[in-house]
C-alpha positions as CSV (number, residue, x, y, z in Angstrom):
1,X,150.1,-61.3,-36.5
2,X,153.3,-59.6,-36.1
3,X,153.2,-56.3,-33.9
4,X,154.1,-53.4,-34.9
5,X,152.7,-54.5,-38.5
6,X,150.4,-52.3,-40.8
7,X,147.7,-53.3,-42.4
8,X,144.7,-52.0,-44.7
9,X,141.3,-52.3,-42.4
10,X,137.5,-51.6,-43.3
11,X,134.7,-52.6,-42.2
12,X,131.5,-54.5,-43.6
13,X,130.5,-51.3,-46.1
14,X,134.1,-51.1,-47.1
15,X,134.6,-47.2,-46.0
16,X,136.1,-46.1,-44.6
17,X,139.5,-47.9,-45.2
18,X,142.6,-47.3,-43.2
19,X,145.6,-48.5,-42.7
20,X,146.4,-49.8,-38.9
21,X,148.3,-51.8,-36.7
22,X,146.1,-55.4,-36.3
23,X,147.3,-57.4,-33.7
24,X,145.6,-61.1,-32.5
25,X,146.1,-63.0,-29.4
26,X,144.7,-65.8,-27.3
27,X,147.1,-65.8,-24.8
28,X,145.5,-63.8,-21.8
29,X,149.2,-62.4,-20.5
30,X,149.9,-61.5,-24.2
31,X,147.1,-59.7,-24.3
32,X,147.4,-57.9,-20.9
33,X,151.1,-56.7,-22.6
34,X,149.3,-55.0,-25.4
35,X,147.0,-53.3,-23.4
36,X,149.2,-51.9,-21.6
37,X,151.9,-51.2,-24.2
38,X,149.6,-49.4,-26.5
39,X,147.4,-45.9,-26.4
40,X,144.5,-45.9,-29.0
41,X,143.2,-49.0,-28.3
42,X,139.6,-50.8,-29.8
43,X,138.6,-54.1,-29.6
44,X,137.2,-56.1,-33.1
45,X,135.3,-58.6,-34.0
46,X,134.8,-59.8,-37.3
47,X,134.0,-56.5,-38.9
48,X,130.6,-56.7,-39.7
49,X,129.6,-53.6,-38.4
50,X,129.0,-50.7,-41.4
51,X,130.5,-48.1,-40.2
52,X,134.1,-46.6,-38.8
53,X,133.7,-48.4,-35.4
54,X,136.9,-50.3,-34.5
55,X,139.4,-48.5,-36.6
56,X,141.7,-46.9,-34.4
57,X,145.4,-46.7,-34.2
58,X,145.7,-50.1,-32.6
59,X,143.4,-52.8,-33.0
60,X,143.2,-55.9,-30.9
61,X,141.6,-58.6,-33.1
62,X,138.8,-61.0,-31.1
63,X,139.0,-63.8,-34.0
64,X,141.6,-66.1,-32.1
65,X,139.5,-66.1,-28.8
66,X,136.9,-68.0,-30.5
67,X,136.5,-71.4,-27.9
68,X,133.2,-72.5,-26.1
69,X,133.4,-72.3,-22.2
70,X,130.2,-74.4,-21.3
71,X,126.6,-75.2,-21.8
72,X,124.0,-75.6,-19.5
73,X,121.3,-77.2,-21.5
74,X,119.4,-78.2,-18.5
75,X,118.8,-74.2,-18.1
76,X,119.3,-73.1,-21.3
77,X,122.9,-71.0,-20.4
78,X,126.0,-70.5,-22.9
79,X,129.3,-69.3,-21.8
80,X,132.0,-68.5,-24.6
81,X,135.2,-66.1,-25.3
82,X,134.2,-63.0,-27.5
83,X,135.6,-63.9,-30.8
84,X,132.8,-66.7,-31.1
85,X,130.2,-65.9,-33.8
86,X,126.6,-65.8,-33.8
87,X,126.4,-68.3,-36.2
88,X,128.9,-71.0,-34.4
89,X,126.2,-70.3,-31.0
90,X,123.6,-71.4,-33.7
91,X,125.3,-74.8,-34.8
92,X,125.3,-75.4,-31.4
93,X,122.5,-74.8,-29.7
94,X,119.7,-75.0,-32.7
95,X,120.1,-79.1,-32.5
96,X,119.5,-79.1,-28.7
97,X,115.9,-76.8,-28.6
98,X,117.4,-73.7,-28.4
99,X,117.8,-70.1,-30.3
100,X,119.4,-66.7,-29.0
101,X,116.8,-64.5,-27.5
102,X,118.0,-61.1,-30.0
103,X,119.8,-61.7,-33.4
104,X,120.7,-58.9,-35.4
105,X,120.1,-59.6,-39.3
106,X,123.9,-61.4,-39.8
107,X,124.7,-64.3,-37.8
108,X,128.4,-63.6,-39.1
109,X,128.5,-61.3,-35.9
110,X,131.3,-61.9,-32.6
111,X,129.7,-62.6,-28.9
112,X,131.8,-59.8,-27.9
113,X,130.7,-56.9,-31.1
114,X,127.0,-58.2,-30.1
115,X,127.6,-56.7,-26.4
116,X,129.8,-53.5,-27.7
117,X,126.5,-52.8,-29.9
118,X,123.5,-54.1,-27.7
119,X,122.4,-55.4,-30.9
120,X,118.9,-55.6,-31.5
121,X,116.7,-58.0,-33.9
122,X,113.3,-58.0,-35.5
123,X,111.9,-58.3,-31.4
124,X,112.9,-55.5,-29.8
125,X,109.3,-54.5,-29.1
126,X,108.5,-57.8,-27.5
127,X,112.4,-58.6,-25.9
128,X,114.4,-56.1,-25.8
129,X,118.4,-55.9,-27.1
130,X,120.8,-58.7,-26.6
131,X,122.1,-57.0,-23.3
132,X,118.6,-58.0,-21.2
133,X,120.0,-61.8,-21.8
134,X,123.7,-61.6,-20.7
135,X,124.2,-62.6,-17.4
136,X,128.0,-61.9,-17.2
137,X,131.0,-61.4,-19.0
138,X,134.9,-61.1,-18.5
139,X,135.9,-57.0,-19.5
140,X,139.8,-56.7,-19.6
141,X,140.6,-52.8,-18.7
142,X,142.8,-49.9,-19.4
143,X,145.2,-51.4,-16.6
144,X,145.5,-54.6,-17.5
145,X,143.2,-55.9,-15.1
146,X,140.2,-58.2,-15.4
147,X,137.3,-58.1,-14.4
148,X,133.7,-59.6,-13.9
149,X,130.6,-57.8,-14.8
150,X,127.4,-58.4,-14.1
151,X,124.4,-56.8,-12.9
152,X,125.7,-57.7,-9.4
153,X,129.4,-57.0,-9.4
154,X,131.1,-54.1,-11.3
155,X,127.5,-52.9,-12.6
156,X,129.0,-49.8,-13.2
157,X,131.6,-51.6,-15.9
158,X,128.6,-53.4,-16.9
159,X,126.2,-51.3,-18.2
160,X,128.9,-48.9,-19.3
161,X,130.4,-51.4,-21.6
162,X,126.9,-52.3,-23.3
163,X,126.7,-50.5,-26.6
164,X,129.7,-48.6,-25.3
165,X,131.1,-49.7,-28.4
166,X,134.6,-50.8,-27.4
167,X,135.1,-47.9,-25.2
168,X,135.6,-49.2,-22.0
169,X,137.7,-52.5,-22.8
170,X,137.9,-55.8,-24.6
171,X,135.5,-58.0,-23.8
172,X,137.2,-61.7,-23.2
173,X,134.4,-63.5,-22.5
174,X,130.5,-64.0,-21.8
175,X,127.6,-66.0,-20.4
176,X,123.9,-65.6,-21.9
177,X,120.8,-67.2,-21.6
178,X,119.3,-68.9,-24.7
179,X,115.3,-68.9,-26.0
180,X,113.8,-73.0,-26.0
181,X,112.9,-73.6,-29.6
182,X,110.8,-76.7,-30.8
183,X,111.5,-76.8,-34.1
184,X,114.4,-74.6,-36.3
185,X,111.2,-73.1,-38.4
186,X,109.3,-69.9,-38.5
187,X,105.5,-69.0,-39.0
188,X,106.1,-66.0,-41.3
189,X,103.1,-63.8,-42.6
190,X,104.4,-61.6,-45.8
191,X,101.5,-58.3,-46.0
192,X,101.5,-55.5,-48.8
193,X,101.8,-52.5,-47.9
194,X,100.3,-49.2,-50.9
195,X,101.8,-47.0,-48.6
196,X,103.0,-45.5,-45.7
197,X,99.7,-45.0,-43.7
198,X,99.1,-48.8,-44.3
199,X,102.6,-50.1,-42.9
200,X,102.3,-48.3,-39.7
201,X,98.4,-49.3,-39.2
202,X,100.1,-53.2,-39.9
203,X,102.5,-52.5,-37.0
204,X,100.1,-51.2,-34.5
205,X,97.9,-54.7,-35.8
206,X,101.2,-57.0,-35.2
207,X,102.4,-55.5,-32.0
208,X,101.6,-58.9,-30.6
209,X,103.8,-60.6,-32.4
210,X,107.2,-61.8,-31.4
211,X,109.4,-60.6,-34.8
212,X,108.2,-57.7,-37.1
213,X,110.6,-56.4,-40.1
214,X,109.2,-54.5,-43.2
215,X,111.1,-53.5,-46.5
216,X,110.3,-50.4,-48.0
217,X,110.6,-48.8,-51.0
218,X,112.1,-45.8,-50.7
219,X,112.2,-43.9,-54.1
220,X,108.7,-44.4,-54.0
221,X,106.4,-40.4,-53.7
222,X,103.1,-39.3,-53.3
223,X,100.2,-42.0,-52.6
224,X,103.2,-44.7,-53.3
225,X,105.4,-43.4,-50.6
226,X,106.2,-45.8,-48.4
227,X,105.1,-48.7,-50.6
228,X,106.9,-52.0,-48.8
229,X,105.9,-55.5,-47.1
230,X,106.0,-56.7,-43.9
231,X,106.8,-59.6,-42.6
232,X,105.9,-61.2,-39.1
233,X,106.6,-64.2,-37.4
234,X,106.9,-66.5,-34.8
235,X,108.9,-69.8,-33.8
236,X,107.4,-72.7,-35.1
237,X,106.1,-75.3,-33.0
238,X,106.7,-79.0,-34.0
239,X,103.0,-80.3,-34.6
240,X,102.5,-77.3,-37.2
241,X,105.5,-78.0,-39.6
242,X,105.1,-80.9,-42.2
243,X,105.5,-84.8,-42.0
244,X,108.4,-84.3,-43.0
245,X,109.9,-81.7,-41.2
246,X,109.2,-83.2,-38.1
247,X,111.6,-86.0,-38.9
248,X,114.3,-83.3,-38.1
249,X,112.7,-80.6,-36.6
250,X,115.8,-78.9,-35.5
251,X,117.8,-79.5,-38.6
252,X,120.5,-76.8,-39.8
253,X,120.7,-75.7,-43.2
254,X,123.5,-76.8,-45.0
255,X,125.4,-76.2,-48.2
256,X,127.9,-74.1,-50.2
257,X,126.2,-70.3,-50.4
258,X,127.0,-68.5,-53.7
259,X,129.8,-65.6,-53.4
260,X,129.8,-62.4,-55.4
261,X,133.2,-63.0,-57.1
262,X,134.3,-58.8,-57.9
263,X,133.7,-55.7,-56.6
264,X,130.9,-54.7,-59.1
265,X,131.9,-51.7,-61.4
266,X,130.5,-48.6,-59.9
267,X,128.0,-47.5,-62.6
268,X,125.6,-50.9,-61.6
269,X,123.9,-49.6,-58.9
270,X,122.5,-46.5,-60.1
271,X,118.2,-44.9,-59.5
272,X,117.2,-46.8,-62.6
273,X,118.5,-49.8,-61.1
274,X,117.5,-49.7,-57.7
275,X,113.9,-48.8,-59.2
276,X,114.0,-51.6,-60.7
277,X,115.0,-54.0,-57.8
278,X,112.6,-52.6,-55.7
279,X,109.7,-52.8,-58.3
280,X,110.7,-56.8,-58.9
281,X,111.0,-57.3,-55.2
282,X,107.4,-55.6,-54.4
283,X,105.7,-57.3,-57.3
284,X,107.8,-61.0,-56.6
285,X,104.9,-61.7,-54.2
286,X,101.7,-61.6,-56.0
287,X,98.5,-62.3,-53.4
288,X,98.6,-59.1,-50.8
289,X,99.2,-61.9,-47.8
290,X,101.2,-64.9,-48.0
291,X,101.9,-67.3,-44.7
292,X,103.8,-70.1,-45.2
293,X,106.6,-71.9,-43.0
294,X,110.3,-70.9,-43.7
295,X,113.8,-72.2,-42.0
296,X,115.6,-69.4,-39.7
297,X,118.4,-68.8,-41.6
298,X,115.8,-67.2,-44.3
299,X,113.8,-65.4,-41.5
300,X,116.8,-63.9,-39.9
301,X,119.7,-64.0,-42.3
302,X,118.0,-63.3,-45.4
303,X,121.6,-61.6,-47.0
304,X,123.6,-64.5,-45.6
305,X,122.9,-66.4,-48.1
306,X,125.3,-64.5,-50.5
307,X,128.8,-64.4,-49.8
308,X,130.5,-61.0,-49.7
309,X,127.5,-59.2,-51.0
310,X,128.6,-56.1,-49.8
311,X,131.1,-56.1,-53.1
312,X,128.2,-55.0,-55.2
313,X,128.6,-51.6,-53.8
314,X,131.8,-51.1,-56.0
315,X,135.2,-50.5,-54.2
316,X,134.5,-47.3,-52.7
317,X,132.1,-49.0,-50.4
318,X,128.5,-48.0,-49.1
319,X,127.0,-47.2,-45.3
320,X,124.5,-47.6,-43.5
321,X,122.3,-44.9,-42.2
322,X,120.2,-46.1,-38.9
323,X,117.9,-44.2,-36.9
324,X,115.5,-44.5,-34.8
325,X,112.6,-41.4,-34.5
326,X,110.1,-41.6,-31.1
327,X,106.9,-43.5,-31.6
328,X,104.5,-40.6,-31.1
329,X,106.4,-38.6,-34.0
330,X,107.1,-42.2,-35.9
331,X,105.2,-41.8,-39.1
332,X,105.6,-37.8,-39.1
333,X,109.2,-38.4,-39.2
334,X,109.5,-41.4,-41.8
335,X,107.7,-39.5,-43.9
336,X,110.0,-36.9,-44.1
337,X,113.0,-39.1,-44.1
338,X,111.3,-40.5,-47.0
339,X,110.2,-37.8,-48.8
340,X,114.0,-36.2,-49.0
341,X,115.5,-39.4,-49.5
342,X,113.6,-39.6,-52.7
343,X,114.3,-36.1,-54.0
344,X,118.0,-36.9,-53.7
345,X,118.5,-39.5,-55.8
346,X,120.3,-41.5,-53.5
347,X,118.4,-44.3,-53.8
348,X,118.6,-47.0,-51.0
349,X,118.9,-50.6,-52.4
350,X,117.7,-51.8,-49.0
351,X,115.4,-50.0,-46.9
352,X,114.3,-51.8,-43.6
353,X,111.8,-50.9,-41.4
354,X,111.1,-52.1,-37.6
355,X,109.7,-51.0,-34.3
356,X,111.5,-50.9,-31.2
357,X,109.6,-51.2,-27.5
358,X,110.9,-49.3,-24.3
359,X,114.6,-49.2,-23.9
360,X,116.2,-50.5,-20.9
361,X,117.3,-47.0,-19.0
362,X,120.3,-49.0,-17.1
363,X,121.8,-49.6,-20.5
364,X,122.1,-46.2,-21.1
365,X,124.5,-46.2,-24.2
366,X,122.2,-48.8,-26.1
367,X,120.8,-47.3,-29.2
368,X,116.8,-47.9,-29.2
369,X,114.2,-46.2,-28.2
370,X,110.4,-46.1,-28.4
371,X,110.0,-45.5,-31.6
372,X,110.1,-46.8,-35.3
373,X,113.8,-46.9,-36.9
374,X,114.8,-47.3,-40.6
375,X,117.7,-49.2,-41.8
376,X,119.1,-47.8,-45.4
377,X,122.2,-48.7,-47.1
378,X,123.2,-45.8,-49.5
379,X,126.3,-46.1,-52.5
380,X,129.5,-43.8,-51.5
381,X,129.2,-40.7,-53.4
382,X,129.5,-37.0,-54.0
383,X,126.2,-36.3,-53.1
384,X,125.9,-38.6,-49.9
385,X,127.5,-36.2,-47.4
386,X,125.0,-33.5,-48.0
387,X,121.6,-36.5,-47.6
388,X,123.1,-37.6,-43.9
389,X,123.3,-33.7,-42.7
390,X,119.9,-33.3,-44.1
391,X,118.7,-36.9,-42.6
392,X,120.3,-35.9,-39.5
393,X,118.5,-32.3,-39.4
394,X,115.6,-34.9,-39.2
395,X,116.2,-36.7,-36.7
396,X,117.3,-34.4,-34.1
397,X,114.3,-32.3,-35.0
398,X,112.4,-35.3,-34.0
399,X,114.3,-36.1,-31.0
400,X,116.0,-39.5,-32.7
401,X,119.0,-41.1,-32.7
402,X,122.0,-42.4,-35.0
403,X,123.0,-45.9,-34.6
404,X,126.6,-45.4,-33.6
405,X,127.6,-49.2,-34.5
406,X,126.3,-48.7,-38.5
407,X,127.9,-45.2,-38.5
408,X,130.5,-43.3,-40.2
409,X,129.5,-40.0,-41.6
410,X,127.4,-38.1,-38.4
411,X,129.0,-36.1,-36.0
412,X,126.2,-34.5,-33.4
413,X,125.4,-38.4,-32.1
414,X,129.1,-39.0,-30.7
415,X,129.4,-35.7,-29.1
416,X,126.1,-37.0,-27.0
417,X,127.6,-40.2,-26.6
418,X,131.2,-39.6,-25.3
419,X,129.5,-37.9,-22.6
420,X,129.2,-40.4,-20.9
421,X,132.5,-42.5,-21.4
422,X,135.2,-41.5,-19.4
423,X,137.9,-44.1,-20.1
424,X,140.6,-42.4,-22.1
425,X,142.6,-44.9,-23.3
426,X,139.6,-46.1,-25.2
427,X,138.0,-42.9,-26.0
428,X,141.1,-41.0,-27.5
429,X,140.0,-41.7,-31.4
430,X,136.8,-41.1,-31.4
431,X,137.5,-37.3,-29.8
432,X,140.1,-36.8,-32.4
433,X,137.6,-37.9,-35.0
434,X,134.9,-35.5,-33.7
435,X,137.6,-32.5,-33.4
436,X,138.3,-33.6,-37.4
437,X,134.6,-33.4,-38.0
């Protein structure tokens, strides 16, 4: 891309949109020039993040640095640049044994955004975020310099730069370990849920197991509130998968995936219809438990499947509100998150609900906590401003957090976090977005 060159930038939710200077490089010296050129700095990946993250004056794009350094499949170790997807780790390492340890729910996600965010997957309360797999990686700074991190050598840079969402540098590169696998299939158990009281009493139950994710229907009151279906899992093991499985046990799913064509008119997605989804989706499975086997790209990447998807949010574009309230207050605090969800009208189209385990206190700009945090993706409207200061009121009432990486609208989180950032080439936007606040 030519410097100096403007372009129009948003993110996965399509808001906010901008208009910024984009450039790409792959050329390390090239690079080093634009750091050191430029104020206002962010490194991004592919843009699959919901929120604002990433937008700011300049933006150095990771795509081009998108090459595979090695693989040790004797121990189960991948090194890459940052710009590599998820989902290019997968087509590699799936056919020899092996899976990533944490996945968030796209696979369309960059080495380097997975480290920004610590991202976290369906596991947390058994394994933790991506961050307690990486062993190293390559963190070019606000001087132009280079450096290796690792729990052993800049740990400082290290654990600053984990969810320190682009803050402290641009990621070049990184080493991770990888989870053995014996087949690319998953165990999953699909459980109703009437309500709220039931789906936490499920959790408690499937503590033991390695990946826990319900949906929820959140315009659901009263004895219905918190009506949803959880599903739990665990990686298949080769003698418990069909005849004919087994004759490709590690086999990738392949084909074309259907692609939502338009940005759907804004009037689609309204209460009626998202009652209606959610009704169809709770009665689609018909026995209260169903256990079967299903391929990991259903499992984990259930909205992957659908190209651009986001576009049926209409052009003004959706978020996505994530936070995460303390276990001992978890079903207290749903419940209210709930309960004024649904007397706004703001209806979520997709509600997801999982349990995080003990966070990591090195890591300490990583977003989980114990607790039980609720994913929602909400339409762009007039009303939507006032629901996130009232869902915030929540959660800081309950001593939660806001999931910087999905947000765009809450101010009180960022204050918290730029606390502890103190590089200011990298920080500058995000003060002047908290000043605008």
């Amino acid at each position: 891309m030519k410097p100096n060159y403007k372009q129009e930038v948003a993110n996965w939710g399509n808001f906010p949109v901008v208009e910024k200077e984009m450039k790409s490089e792959d050329s390390l010296s090239k690079i080093i020039d634009f750091v050191k050129n430029h104020n206002e700095i962010i490194a991004r990946g592919n843009g699959r993040c919901y929120g604002d993250s990433a937008l700011s004056e300049h933006i150095f794009s990771t795509k081009r640095l998108n090459k595979f350094i090695s693989f040790d499949r004797l121990n189960g170790v991948i090194e890459c640049e940052s710009g590599v997807l998820l989902s290019q780790v997968l087509e590699v390492i799936v056919p020899q044994g092996y899976f990533l340890f944490v996945t968030p729910g796209t696979k369309f996600v960059t080495v380097g955004g997975a480290i920004a965010s610590d991202v976290h997957g369906k596991n947390h309360h058994a394994e933790g975020c991506f961050s307690e797999y990486v062993l190293e990686f390559s963190l070019l700074n606000e001087r132009g310099e280079v450096l290796k991190c690792s729990r052993d050598e800049n740990q400082e840079k290290f654990w600053a730069t984990i969810g320190g969402m682009g803050l402290t540098g641009i990621i070049l590169s990184a080493k991770f370990k990888l989870k053995n696998i014996e087949t690319s299939y998953i165990y999953q158990e699909s459980i109703k849920a009437d309500n709220l009281d039931e789906i936490f009493r499920l959790f408690e139950e499937s503590e033991s197991w390695t990946y826990n994710v319900a949906w929820i229907d959140c315009l659901q009151k009263d004895k219905n509130l918190g009506r949803s279906i959880l599903m739990r899992g665990e990686h298949a093991f080769k003698h418990q998968i069909s005849q004919k499985q087994q004759q490709n046990p590690l086999e990738l799913k392949k084909g074309i995936n259907p692609s939502v064509p338009f940005y759907f008119p804004g009037f689609v997605l309204n209460n009626l219809t998202v009652k209606l989804f959610n009704l169809l989706y709770f009665n689609k499975q018909r026995k209260k438990t169903v256990k079967n086997f299903v391929h990991y790209e259903s499992f984990f990447y259930p909205l992957d499947i659908v190209n651009d998807w986001n576009k049926i949010y209409g052009k003004k574009g959706f978020i996505q509100y994530q936070m995460v309230i303390p276990k001992e207050k978890g079903k207290e605090g749903m419940r209210k998150i709930l309960e004024t969800i649904a007397k706004s009208g703001n209806g979520s189209f997709l509600a997801v609900l999982k349990l995080f385990g003990k966070n990591n206190p090195e890591a300490y700009n990583s977003f989980p906590q114990e607790g039980y945090t609720l994913a929602l993706d909400f339409k762009v409207n007039s009303k939507l401003k006032k629901l996130v200061a009232q869902l915030d009121s929540i959660v800081e009432e309950y001593g939660g957090r806001i999931y910087l990486t999905k947000d765009s609208m809450s101010k009180s989180s960022l204050t918290n976090y730029l606390e502890n950032v103190q590089n200011s080439k990298f920080q500058s936007l995000q003060q002047k977005r908290i000043q605008n606040s």
